[in-house]
LUMZA-199613 format. One record per residue: residue in one letter; x, y, z of N, C-alpha, C in turn. Coordinates in steps of 0.05 Angstrom, whole numbers, plus 5000, padded with zeros to 4 digits. Layout:
<pts>
AXYZXYZXYZ...
</pts>
This chain:
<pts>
X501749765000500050005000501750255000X503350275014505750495019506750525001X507450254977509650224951507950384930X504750334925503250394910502550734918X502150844950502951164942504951254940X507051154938509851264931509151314900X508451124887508651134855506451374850X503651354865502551574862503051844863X504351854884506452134895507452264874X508952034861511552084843510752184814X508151984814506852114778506052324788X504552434810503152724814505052904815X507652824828510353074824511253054785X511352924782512452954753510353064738X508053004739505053164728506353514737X506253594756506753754776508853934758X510753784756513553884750512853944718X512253844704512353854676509854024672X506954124681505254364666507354584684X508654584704510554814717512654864696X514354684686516154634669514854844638X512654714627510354854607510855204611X509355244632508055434647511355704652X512955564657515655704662516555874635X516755574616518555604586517055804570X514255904566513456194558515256374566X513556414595514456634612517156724606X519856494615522356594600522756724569X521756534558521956734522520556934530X518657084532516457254540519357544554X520657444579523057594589525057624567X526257374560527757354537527657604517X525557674504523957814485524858084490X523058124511522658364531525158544525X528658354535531058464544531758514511X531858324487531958334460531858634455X528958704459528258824453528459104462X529459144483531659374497534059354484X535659224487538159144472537859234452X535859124430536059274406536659554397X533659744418532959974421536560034430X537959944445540660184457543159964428X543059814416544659824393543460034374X540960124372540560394349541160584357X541860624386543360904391546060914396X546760674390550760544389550560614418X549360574441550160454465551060124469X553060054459554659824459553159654479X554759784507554259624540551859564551X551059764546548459704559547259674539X547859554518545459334494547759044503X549359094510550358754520549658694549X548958924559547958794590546058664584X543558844569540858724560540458444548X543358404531542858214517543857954526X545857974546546957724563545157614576X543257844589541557624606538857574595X538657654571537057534543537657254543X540557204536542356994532541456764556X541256834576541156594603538356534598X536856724598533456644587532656444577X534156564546534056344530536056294501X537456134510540756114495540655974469X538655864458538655794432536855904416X535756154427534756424408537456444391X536356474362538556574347539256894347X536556994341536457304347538657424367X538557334400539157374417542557384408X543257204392546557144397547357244369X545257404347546357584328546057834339X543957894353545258244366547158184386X547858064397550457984413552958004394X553057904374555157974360555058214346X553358334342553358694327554058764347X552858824372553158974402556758814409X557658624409561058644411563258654389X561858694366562958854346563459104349X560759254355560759524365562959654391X562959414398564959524425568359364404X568259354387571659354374572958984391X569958854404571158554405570458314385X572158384377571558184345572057884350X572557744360573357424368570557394380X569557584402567557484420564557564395X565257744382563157764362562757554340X564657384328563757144311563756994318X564157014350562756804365559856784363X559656914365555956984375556056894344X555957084321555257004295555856784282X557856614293557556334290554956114305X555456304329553656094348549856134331X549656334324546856454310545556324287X548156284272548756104241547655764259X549055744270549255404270546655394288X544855514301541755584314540055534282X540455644264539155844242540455804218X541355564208542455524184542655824151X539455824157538856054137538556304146X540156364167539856704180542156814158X541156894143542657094121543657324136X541757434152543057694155545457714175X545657454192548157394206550157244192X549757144158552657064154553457234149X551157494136551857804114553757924134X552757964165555158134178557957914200X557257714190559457534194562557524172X560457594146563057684124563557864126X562658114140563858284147565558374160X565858134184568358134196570058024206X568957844177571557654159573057884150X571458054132572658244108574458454127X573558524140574958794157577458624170X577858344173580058254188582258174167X580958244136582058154113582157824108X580157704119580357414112578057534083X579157544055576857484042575557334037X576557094029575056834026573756794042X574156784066572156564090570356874092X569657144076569457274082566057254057X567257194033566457084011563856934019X565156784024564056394040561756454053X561056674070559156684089557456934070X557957084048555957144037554957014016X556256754007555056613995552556504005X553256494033550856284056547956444056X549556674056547156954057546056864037X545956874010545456953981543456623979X544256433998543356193987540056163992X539456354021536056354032535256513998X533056453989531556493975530056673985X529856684013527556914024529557144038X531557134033532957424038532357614032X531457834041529758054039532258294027X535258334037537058434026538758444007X538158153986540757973980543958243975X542058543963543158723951546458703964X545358753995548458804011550358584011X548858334014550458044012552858193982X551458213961552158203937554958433936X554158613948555158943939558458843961X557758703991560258614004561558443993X560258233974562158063956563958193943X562558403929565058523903566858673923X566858833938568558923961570758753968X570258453971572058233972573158163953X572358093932572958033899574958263897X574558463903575458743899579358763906X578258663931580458623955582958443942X581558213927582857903916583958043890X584058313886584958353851583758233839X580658123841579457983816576858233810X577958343799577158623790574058473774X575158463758572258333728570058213756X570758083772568657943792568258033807X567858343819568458533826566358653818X566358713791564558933779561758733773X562258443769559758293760557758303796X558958293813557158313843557358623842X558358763842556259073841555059093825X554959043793552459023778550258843793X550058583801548058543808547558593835X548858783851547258813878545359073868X547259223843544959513835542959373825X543059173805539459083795537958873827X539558673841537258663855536458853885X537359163884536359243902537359543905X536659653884537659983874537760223896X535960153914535860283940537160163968X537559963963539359823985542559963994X543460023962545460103971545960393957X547660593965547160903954547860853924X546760943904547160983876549861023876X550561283890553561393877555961283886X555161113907557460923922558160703908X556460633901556460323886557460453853X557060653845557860823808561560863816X561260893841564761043845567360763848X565060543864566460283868566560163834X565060163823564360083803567160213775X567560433785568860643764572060523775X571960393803574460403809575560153799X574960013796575259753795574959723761X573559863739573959913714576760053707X578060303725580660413729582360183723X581559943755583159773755584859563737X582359553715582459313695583259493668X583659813670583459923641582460033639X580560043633578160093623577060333634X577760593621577760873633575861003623X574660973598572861083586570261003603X570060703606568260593628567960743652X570760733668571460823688570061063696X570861263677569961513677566861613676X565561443654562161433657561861393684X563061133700562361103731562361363750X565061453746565661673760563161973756X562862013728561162163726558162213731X557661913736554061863747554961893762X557161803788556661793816556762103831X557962333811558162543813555462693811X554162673791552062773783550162733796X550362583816548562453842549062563865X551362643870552762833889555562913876X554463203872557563343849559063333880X559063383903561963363922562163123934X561562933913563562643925567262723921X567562613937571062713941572562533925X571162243930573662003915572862003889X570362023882569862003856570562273839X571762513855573562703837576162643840X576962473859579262493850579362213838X578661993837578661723811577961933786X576862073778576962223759578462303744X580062523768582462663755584362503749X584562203767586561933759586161813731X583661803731582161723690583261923679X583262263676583962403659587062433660X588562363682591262353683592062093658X591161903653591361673642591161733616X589061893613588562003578589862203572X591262303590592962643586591162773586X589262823592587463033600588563193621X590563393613591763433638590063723652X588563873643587164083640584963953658X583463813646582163623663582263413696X584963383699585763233719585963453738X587563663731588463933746585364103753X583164043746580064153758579563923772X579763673770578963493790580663583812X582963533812584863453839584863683858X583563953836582764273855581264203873X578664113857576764023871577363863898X577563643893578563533908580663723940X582163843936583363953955581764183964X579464293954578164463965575764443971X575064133968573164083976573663934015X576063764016576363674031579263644038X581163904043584163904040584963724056X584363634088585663494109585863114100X584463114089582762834077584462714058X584162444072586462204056586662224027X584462374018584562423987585162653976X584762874005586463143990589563173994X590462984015592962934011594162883985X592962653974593862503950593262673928X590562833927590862983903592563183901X593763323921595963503928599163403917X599663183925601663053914601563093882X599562903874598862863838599763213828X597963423838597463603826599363723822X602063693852604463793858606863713831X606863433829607663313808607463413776X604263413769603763553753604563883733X604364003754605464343753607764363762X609064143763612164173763612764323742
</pts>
């Protein structure tokens, strides 16, 4: 009789334990959520720390949220810890096979550490969900890598297609100036220069795309030409890594 309420005991605790168990595992995601969702709100104001306080104990909540461990890696990116950040963006990936937008900024800092390939590799992963709502940026960071690799021609084929699948994703004149540079690269100056000139005509005081300019008309002997770019350029932005360099060129020049 004693043996038989023991067993009863025991199913009523485990009954007991498991709609508690039920009843718990909301409530945590529910908190979980909650902290996410602060975290988020102080990564849009680049408060780093206190979007990783938010988000650590997001993390203990509930640790195989993918979400949770891709703003964990933006938020210790943001704070300049890059090992503990592809952590998280690894850990997010392998939750979330098809989280595009965590391989998209996982190649990113592949790319910034100069690994291109493995940099490559993870916007491929991006590009592979069919339901990627961005693919544009996946695309536009590839050629940036391609870029990186001297494979110029494959370079310019991923900024053409990040401008047709997503023309507003990334700025017109940014993607015309990358575009113009990498045509420089391979030759191709007449090209080059159309680049340079839409990305201008979109904003006449882009700085690099006057001075890639005055570098195309230096190429053709346009020297009348190079010598109004590289002005530009130094009076538009003298202190600037590019009015340095056009100062040099121009110095050279009017020798």
């Amino acid at each position: 009789m004693r043996r038989k309420n023991l067993v009863v005991i025991t199913i009523i605790l485990f009954i007991i334990c498991g709609v508690t168990g039920c009843a718990t595992s909301p409530l945590k995601e529910e908190r979980a959520n909650a902290r996410l969702d602060v975290g988020i709100a102080y990564i849009k104001a680049g408060q780093y720390t206190a979007a990783l306080r938010e988000l650590l104990e997001a993390k203990k909540l509930s640790p195989r949220n993918p979400d949770i461990h891709y703003y964990l890696g933006i938020s210790y990116q943001g704070k300049g810890l890059v090992n503990e950040s592809i952590e998280e963006f690894e850990e997010a990936v392998n939750l979330k096979p098809d989280y595009s937008e965590a391989h998209n900024y996982l190649g990113t800092v592949y790319f910034n550490k100069g690994l291109w390939d493995k940099a490559i590799k993870e916007f491929d992963k991006a590009l592979a969900n069919v339901l990627y709502a961005t693919p544009a940026s996946a695309l536009y960071n590839m050629g940036r890598a391609y870029y990186q690799k001297k494979n110029y021609r494959m370079a310019l084929t991923k900024y053409n297609e990040a401008m047709i699948k997503g023309p507003n994703i990334i700025p017109l004149p940014l993607i015309e100036k990358d575009m113009g540079v990498a045509s420089f690269e391979l030759g191709e100056i007449d090209s080059a220069i159309g680049h340079f000139k839409r990305s201008l005509k979109l904003v006449p005081t882009f700085v690099e795309s006057h001075y890639w300019l005055g570098r195309c008309y230096v190429k053709q002997g346009n020297v009348q030409g190079a010598i109004e770019e590289f002005r530009t350029v130094i009076r538009t932005a003298p202190e600037s890594k590019f009015g340095e360099k056009a100062k040099e060129i121009l110095k050279a020049i009017e020798r």
